[in-house]
C-alpha positions as CSV (number, residue, x, y, z in Angstrom):
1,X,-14.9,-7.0,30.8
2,X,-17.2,-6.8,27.9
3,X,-15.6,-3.8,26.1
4,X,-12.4,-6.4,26.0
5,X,-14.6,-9.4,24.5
6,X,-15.6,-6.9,21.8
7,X,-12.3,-5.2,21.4
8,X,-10.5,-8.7,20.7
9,X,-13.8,-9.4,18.4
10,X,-13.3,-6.4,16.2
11,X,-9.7,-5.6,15.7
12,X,-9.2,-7.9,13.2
13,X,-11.2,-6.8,11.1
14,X,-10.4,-3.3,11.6
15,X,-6.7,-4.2,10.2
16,X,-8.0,-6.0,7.1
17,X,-7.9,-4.2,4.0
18,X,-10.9,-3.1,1.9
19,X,-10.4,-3.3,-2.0
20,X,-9.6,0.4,-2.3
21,X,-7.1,0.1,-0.2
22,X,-5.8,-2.4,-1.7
23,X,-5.9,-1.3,-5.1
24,X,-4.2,2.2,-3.2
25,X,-1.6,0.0,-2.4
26,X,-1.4,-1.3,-5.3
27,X,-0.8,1.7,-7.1
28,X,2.4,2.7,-4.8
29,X,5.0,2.6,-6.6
30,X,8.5,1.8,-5.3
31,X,10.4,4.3,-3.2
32,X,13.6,5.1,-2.3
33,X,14.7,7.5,0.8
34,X,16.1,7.4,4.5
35,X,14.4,5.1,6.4
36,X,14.7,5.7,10.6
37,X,14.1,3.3,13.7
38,X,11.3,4.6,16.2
39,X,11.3,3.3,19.7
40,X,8.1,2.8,21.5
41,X,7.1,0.9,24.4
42,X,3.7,-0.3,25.5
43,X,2.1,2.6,23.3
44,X,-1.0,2.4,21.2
45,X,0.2,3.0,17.4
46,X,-2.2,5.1,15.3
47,X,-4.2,1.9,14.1
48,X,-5.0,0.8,17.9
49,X,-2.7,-1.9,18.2
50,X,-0.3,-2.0,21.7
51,X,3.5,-1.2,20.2
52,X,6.0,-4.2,20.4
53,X,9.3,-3.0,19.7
54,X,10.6,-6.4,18.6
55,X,8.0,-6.8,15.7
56,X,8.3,-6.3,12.4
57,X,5.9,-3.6,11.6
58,X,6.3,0.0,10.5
59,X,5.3,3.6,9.9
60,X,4.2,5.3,6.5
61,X,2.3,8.6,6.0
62,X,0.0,7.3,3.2
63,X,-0.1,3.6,2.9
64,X,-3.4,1.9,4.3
65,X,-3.5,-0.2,7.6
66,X,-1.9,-3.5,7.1
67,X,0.2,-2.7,3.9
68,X,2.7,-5.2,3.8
69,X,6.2,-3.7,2.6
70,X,9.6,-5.2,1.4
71,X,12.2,-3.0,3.1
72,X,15.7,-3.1,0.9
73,X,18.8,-1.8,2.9
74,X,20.8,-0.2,0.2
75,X,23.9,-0.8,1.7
76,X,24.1,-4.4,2.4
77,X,21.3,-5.5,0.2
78,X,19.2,-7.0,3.3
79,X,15.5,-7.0,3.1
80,X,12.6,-7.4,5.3
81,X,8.3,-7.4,5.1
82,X,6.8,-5.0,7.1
83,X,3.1,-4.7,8.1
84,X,2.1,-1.0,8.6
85,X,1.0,0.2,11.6
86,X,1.5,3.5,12.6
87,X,1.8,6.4,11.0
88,X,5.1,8.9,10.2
89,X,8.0,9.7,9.9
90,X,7.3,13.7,10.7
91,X,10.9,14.3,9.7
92,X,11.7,15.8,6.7
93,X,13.7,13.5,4.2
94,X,12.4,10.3,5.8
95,X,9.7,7.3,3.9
96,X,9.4,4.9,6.1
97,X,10.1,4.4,10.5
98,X,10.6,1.0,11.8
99,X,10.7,-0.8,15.1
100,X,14.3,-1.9,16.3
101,X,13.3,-5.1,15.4
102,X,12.8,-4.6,11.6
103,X,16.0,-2.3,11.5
104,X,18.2,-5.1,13.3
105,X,17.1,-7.0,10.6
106,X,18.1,-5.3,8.5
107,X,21.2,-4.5,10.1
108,X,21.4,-0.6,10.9
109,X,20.2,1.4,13.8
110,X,20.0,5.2,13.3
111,X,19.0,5.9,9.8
112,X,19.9,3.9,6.7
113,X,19.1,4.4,2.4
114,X,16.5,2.3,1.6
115,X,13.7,1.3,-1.3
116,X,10.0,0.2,-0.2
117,X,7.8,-1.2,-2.0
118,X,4.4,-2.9,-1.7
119,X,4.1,-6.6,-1.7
């Protein structure tokens, strides 16, 4: 029971940014790619957070922990802020994996052309 009291304690601040990270972020610049939906369910994403397929978070290969993100579909012009949680996509051609949540949003399942960049 006390590993839990801690756990809730300290994972906020684990997912806040330090000033290199954000000036990392900062210096992302906008991208433009495939982006692919992910499914997971009751999983533990690479930053220690429990998966919840209905949120709006994300996977990136580089960006830091807590990134937010402006997702653009290219093909209907819908957008949506992501918080980065996880890391990938391990495929080839591919910047950014979101929950089904985010992609409904967005309106695609599968794969889609989209630009990222950091809010």
């Amino acid at each position: 029971m006390a590993y839990r009291h801690l756990l809730t304690i300290m994972v906020p601040f684990a997912l806040t940014l330090t000033s290199a990270e954000t000036q990392a972020a900062k210096r992302f610049s906008p991208q433009s790619g495939l982006a692919s939906v992910y499914g997971y369910r009751g999983t533990r994403t690479a930053s220690g957070e429990r998966a919840h397929p209905t949120g709006l978070t994300a996977a990136h290969r580089t960006l830091p922990f807590g990134t937010k993100v402006r997702v653009t579909n290219r093909r209907n012009g819908r957008s949506v802020v992501v918080r980065v949680n996880d890391r990938g996509p391990f495929v080839r051609g591919r910047i950014i994996d979101l929950t089904p949540g985010a992609a409904r949003a967005l309106g695609f399942s599968g794969l889609a052309p989209v630009t990222i960049a950091v809010q």
